[in-house]
C-alpha positions, 0 to 999 in steps of 0.5 A, spaced: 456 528 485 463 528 484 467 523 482 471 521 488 479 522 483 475 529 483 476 530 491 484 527 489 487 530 484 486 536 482 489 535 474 488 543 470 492 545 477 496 539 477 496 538 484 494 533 489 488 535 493 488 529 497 481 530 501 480 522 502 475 524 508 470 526 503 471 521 496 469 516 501 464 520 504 461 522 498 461 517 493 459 510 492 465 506 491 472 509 491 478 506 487 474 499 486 481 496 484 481 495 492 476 489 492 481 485 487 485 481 492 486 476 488 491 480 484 499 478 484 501 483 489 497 481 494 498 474 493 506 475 494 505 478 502 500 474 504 506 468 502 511 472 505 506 473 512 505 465 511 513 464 511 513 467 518 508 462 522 504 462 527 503 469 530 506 474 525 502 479 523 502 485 517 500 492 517 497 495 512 498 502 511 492 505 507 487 500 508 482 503 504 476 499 506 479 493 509 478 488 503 485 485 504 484 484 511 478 481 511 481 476 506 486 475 510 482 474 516 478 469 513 484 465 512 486 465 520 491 471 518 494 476 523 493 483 520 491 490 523 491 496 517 490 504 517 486 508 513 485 516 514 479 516 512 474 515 518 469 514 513 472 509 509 473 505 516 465 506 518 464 503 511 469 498 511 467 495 518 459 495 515 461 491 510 466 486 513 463 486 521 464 491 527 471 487 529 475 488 522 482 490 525 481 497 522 484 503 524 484 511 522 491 513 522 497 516 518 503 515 517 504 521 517 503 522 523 506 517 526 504 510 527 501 507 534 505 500 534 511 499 538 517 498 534 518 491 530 511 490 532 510 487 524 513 482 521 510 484 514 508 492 512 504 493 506 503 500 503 500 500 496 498 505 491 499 511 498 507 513 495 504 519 491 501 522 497 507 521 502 513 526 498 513 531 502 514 527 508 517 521 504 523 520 509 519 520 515 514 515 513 518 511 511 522 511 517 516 509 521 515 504 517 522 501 517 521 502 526 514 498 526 518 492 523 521 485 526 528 483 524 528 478 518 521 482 516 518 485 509 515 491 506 512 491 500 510 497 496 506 499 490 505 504 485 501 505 478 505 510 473 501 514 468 504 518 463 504 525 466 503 523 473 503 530 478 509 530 481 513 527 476 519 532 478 520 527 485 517 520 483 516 521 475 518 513 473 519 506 477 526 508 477 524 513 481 520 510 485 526 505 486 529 510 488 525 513 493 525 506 496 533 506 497 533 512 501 530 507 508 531 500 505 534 495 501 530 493 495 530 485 494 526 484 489 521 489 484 515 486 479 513 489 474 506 487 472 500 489 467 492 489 468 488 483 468 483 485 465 486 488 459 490 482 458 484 478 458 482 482 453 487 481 448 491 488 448 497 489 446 501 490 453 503 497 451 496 499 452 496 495 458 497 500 464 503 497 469 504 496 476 511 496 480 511 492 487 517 491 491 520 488 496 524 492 500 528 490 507 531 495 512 539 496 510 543 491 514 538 487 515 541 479 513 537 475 516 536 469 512 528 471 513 530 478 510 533 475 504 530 470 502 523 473 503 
């Protein structure tokens, strides 16, 4: 069996196969780090959702089983999120209830929400696989947020990473971001487990979150996050 990154990249031709449908499918478990949303870049979307009060809700775009949602459903939280893979969804809902707010769906596609139906988006480590509709998702995402809401984005960077000539760096990907949103704030942190470990932070991979806003956007809620 392969390895579910088998039916993602393709690393000799230094492309993105992109075949979620079939490492959800196929595999025991894909990208484990999921299940962890004890993670900083969890914590500061659910505070912001917080923020909000009663009735505010978050998407999460690129859901992959639910973990996130199940989490936040268990602290009487309002969240929906999407996953393009029906399989990831079939699994998800197995494992966390048939009422799990997962849906399929792509933002590249389009999103099903009316406009401004969140007060909160989250689109996590799925940046590398929208470039070549980059501006549209994002759109799509800046459409489905409230005033005064949040976007939070997230992004590993290795050394080599495909698609370097778009989104080779966290510049870059700041970058990116500006194209459709004001960016508030960006947090660079470094794996858990190789910190506690003792290892030095060079030898710790990095991961950027950001906090974006739609341009002109100056409510106090979209400032002060």
């Amino acid at each position: 069996m392969k390895a579910y990154h088998q039916y993602i990249y393709d690393g000799q031709g230094r492309r993105i196969i992109g075949d979620f449908e079939s490492a959800y499918r196929e595999c025991d478990d894909v990208w484990p780090s999921q299940h962890n949303v004890d993670r900083m870049k969890y914590q500061w979307p659910t505070w912001a959702l917080r923020q909000k009060g009663p009735g505010a809700r978050l998407l999460d775009i690129g859901a992959g089983y639910g973990d996130y949602l199940a989490r936040l459903a268990g602290q009487g939280l309002s969240a929906w999120g999407i996953e393009i893979s029906p399989s990831a969804v079939a699994k998800g809902r197995r494992r966390f209830g048939g009422q799990l707010p997962l849906l399929v769906g792509d933002v590249r596609c389009g999103l099903s929400f009316p406009d401004r139906s969140f007060d909160v988006v989250v689109v996590f480590g799925v940046l590398w696989f929208l470039l070549d509709d980059i501006d549209a998702c994002l759109a799509e995402v800046v459409r489905v947020l409230r005033p005064g809401g949040s976007a939070f984005f997230s992004l590993v960077m290795c050394e080599d990473p495909i698609g370097k000539e778009i989104l080779g760096s966290y510049h870059d990907m700041i970058e990116l971001l500006r194209r459709r949103f004001t960016v508030r704030e960006a947090v660079l942190g470094h794996d858990s487990a190789a910190l506690a470990q003792g290892r030095p932070l060079a030898e710790c991979f990095t991961e950027m979150t950001a906090r974006c806003v739609p341009p002109g956007d100056e409510t106090p809620e979209a400032r002060d996050g």
